[in-house]
C-alpha positions in Angstrom: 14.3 -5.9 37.9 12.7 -3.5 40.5 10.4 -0.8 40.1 13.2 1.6 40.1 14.9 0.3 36.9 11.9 0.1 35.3 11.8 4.0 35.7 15.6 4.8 35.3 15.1 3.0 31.9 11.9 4.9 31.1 13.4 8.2 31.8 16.5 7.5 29.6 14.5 6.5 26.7 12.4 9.5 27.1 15.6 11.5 27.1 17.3 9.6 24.2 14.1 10.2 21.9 12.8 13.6 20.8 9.3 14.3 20.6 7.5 12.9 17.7 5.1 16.2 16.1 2.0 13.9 15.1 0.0 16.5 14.0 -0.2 17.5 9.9 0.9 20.3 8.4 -1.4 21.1 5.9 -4.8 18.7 4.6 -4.6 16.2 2.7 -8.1 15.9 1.6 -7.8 18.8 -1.1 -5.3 17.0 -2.8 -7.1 13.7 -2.7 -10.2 15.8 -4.4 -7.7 17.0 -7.0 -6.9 13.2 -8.1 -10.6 12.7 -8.1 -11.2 15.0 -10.7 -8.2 14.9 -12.7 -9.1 12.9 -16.0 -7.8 9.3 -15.6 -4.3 8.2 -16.9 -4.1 6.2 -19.4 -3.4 2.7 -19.7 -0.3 1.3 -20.5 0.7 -0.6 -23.5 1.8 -3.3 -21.6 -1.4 -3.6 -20.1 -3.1 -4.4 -23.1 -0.1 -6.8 -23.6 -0.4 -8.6 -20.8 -4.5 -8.8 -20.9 -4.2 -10.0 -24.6 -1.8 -12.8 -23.9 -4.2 -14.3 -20.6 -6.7 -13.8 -22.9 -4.9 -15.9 -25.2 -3.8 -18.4 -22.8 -7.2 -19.0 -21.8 -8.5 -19.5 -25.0 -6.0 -22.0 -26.1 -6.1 -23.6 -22.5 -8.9 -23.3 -20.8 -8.4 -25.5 -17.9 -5.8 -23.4 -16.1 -9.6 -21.2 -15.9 -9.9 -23.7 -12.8 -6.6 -23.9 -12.0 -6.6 -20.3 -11.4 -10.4 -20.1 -9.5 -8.8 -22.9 -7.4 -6.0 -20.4 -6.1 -8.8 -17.5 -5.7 
């Protein structure tokens, strides 16, 4: 491949792409600061499902403690 190829394909993919606006259209950190403040969402009941029955396991197996810090 010559030099000249290399820029007949260069030019053709610059002509079969448009140009890519990589600027934002509005901030994004007032938003964020909004999520900050808003009071915090509660937790699932399936959360407190699935933490009781770890819980749980761990109490009546408490080996798979290790097994688990072994895979940490």
């Amino acid at each position: 491949m010559t030099e000249h190829d290399d820029r007949q394909i260069r030019e053709a993919l610059k002509q079969s792409f448009s140009q890519v606006n990589t600027e934002l259209r509005r901030d994004l950190w007032p938003a964020m600061l909004c999520k900050f403040d808003a009071r915090p969402a509660r937790v699932p009941w399936y959360d407190w499902v699935l933490f009781g029955l770890s819980v749980s396991v761990f109490l009546f197996f408490p080996q798979l403690i290790l097994v688990f810090a072994y895979h940490l």
